[in-house]
C-alpha positions in Angstrom: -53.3 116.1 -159.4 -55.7 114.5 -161.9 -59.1 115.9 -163.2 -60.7 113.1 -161.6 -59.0 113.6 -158.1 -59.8 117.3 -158.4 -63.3 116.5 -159.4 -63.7 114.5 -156.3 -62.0 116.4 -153.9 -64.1 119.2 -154.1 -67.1 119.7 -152.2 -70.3 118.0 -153.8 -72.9 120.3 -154.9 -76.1 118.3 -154.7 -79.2 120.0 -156.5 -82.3 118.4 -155.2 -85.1 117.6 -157.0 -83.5 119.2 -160.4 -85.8 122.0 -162.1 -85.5 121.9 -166.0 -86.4 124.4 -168.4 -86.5 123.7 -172.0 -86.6 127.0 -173.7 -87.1 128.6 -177.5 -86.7 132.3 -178.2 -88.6 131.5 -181.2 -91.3 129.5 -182.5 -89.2 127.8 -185.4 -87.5 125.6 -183.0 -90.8 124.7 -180.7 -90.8 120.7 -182.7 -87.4 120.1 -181.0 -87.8 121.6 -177.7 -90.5 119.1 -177.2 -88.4 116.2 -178.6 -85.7 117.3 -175.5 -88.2 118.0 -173.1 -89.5 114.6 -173.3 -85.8 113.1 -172.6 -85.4 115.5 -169.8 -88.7 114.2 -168.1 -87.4 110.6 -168.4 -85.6 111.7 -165.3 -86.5 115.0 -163.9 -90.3 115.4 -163.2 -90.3 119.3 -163.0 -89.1 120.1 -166.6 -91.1 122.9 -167.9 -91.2 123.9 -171.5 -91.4 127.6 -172.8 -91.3 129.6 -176.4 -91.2 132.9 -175.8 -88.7 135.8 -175.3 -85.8 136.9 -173.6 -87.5 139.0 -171.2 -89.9 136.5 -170.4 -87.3 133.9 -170.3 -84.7 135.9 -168.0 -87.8 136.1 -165.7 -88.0 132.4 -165.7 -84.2 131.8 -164.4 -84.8 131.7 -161.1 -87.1 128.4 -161.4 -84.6 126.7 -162.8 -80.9 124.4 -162.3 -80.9 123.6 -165.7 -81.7 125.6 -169.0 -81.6 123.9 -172.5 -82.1 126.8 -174.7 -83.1 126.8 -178.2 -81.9 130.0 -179.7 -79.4 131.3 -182.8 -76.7 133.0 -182.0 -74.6 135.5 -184.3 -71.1 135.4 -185.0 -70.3 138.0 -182.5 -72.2 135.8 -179.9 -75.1 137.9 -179.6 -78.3 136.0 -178.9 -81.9 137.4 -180.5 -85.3 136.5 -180.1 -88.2 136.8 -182.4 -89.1 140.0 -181.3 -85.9 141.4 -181.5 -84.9 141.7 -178.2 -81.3 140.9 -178.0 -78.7 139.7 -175.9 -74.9 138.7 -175.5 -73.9 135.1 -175.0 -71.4 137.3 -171.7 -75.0 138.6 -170.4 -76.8 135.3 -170.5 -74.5 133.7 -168.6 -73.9 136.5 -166.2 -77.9 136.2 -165.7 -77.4 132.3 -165.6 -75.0 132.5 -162.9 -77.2 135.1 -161.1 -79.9 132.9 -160.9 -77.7 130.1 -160.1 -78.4 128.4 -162.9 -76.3 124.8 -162.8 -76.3 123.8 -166.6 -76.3 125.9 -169.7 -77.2 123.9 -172.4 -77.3 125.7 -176.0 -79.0 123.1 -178.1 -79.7 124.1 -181.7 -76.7 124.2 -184.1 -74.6 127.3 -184.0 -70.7 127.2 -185.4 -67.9 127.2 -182.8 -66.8 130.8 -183.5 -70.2 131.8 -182.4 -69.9 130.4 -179.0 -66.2 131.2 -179.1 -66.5 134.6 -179.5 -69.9 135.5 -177.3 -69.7 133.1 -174.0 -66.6 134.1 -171.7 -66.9 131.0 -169.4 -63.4 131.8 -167.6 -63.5 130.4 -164.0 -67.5 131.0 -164.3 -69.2 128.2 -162.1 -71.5 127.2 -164.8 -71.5 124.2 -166.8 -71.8 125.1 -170.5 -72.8 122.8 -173.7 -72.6 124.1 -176.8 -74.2 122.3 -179.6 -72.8 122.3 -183.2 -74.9 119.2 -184.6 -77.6 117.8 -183.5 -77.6 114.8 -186.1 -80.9 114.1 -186.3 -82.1 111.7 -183.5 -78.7 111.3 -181.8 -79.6 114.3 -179.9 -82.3 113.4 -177.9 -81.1 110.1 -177.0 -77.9 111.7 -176.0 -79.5 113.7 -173.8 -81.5 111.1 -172.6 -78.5 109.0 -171.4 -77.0 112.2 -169.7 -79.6 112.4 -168.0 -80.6 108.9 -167.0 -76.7 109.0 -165.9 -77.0 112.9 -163.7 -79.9 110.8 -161.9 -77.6 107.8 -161.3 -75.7 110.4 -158.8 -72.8 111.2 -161.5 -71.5 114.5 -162.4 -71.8 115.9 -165.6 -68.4 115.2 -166.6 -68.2 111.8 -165.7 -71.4 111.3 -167.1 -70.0 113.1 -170.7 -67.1 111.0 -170.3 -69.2 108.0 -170.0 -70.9 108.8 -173.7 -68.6 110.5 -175.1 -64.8 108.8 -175.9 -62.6 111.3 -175.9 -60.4 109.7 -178.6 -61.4 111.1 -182.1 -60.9 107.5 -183.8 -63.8 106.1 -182.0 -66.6 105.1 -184.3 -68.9 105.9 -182.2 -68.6 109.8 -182.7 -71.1 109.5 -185.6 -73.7 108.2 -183.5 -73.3 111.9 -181.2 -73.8 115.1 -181.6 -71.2 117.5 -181.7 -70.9 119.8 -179.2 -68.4 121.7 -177.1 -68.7 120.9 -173.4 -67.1 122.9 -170.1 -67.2 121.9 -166.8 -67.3 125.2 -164.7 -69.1 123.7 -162.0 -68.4 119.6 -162.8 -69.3 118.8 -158.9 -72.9 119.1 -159.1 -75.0 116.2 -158.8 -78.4 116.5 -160.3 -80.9 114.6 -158.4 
C-alpha cells in the first residue's frame, strides 16, 4: 500500500472553521509572528496572535487546531520562555495532543538535533513542522500557499508535497525554508 492510498483510505478528519494561534514566548520574535499571522488570515479568519508565556499559552490550547509557535529550543529539546518558565519539546506535544491540537508548527530557526532530541512524535496524532531556516521572506509566503492549499480541502501532506519537491536537485529548494515536516495526523482537512 502506497502513502497516498493510506492517506486516503483513512477516515477524513475535517476541522471546521480552523482556529489559529500564532504564538511567541518572547517578545524578540513578536516582528515575525505578525508577518505569519497575516498569511494565516489570508485563509483562516479566527487566527489570534499572542506573546506571552508558557503558562498563559498552555491555557490558550484549547482555542486552537493549529499552533505556530515562535520559541527557542535547547539542544536537549527543552523549550523556555522569557520568564523562565520551561518546558520539554515531549510535554508540549503531550499538552498539544491533549488539547487536540491538529498542527504543531515550530517556526523560528532551531538546528535539527534540537527538535531531534526533545519532540518524540512516535505514532502521536499530531502534525509537526519543524523550522530550521526561515530564509527571509520565503517563509511567509510558504506558509501562505499551505495555507491557501489546507483551504482548497487538501491535507497537509499533499499540500507539502505540492510546494515542496521532494527531490533535493530541484532548484526550487532555495526559494523554501527548511524545515522538517511529520504527518502524524496527515487526514485532517482544515477548513
Amino acid at each position: 500500500m502506497s502513502l497516498r492510498d493510506l492517506i486516503f483510505r483513512r477516515k477524513k478528519d475535517e476541522v471546521e472553521n480552523t482556529r489559529v494561534l500564532v504564538a511567541c514566548c518572547d517578545s524578540k520574535f513578536a516582528d515575525l509572528a505578525k508577518v505569519d499571522a497575516a498569511a494565516y488570515r489570508g485563509g483562516f479568519e479566527t487566527t489570534q496572535d499572542l506573546t506571552s508565556n508558557l503558562p498563559e499559552l498552555f491555557s490558550k490550547l484549547q482555542d486552537c487546531d493549529i499552533l505556530h509557535l515562535f520559541c527557542d529550543v535547547s539542544s536537549l529539546g527543552t523549550i523556555v520562555d522569557a520568564q523562565g518558565n520551561s518546558v520539554s519539546g515531549n510535554e508540549l506535544v503531550e499538552r498539544c495532543l491533549a488539547a487536540n491540537v491538529k498542527l504543531l508548527w515550530i517556526a523560528s530557526e532551531n538546528p535539527a538535533n534540537a527538535y531531534i532530541q526533545g519532540f518524540n512524535l512516535n505514532n502521536k496524532p499530531l502534525n509537526f513542522v519543524a523550522t530550521l531556516e526561515r530564509r527571509g521572506q520565503y517563509f511567509a509566503l510558504f506558509v501562505e500557499n499551505i495555507v491557501q492549499r489546507l483551504k482548497q480541502g487538501k491535507t497537509l501532506p499533499l499540500a507539502w508535497v505540492d510546494l515542496a519537491p521532494q527531490t533535493p536537485q530541484d532548484p526550487r529548494h532555495e526559494q523554501l525554508p527548511s524545515c522538517m515536516f511529520v504527518a502524524g495526523r496527515g487526514s485532517a482537512i482544515f477548513k
